[in-house]
TIFI-506321 format. One record per residue (C-alpha): residue number from 1; x negated, y, z. Coordinates in Angstrom, 3 decimals. Each point is the difference from the previous one (the first is absolute). Example, Ala and Ser with C-alpha at 12.3 -4.5 7.8 and 13.67 -1.06 7.14 Angstrom:
BEGIN
REC pos       xx       yy       zz
REC   1  -12.300   -4.500    7.800
REC   2   -1.370    3.440   -0.660
This chain:
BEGIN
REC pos       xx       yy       zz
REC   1    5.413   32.318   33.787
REC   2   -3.503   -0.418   -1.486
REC   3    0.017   -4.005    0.924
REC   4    3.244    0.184   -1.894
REC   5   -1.065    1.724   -3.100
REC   6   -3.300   -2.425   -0.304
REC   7    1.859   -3.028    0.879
REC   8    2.671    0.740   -3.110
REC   9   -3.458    1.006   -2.098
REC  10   -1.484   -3.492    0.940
REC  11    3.134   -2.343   -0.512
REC  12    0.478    2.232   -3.599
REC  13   -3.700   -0.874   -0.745
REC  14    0.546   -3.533    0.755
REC  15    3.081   -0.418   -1.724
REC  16   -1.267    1.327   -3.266
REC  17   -3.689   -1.725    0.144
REC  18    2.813   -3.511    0.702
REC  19    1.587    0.945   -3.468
REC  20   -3.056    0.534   -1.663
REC  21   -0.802   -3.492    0.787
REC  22    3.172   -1.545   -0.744
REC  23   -0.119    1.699   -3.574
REC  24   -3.818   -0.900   -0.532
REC  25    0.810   -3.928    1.059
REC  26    3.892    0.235   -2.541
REC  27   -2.482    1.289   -2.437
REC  28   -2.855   -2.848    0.228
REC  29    2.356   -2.303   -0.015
REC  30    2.639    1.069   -3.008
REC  31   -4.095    0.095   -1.579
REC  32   -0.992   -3.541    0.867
REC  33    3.366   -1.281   -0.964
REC  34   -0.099    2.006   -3.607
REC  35   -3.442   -1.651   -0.426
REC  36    1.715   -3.307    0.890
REC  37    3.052    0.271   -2.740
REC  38   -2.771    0.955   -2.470
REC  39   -2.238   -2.488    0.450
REC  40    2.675   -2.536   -0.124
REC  41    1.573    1.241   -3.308
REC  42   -3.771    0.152   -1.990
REC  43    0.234   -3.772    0.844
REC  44    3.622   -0.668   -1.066
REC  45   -0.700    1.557   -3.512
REC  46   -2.997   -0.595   -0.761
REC  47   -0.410   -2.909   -2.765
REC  48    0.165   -3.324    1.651
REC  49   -3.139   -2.536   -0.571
REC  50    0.502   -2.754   -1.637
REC  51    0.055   -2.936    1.985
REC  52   -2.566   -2.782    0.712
REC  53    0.071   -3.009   -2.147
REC  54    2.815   -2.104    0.723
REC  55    2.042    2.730    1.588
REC  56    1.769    1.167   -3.544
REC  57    2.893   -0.379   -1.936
REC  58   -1.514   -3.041   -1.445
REC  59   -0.556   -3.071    1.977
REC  60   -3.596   -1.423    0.314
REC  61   -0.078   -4.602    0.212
REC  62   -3.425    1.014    0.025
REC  63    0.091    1.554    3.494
């Protein structure tokens, strides 16, 4: 009966330090991927640079 008793102890203990993980790993990654988005929308609206010479709205015949 003890075996029993520490057996269900051990598979509880493992079971909850498994869904620790899992949550810790959803966590880093919903993280990464929120860094990801930002990063990607400070580069959509920021300002654009204006372009080299000959790349404009005008065309250079000097090019």
């Amino acid at each position: 009966m003890n075996t029993d008793l520490s057996t269900n102890l051990l598979t509880a203990q493992t079971a909850l330090t498994q869904n620790s993980v899992q949550i810790a790993v959803f966590k880093k990654a919903h993280e990464m991927e929120s860094n990801l988005l930002n990063s990607l929308m400070q580069t959509a609206l920021e300002a654009p640079a204006a372009p080299p010479p000959g790349q404009g709205l005008k065309i250079d015949k000097q090019a």
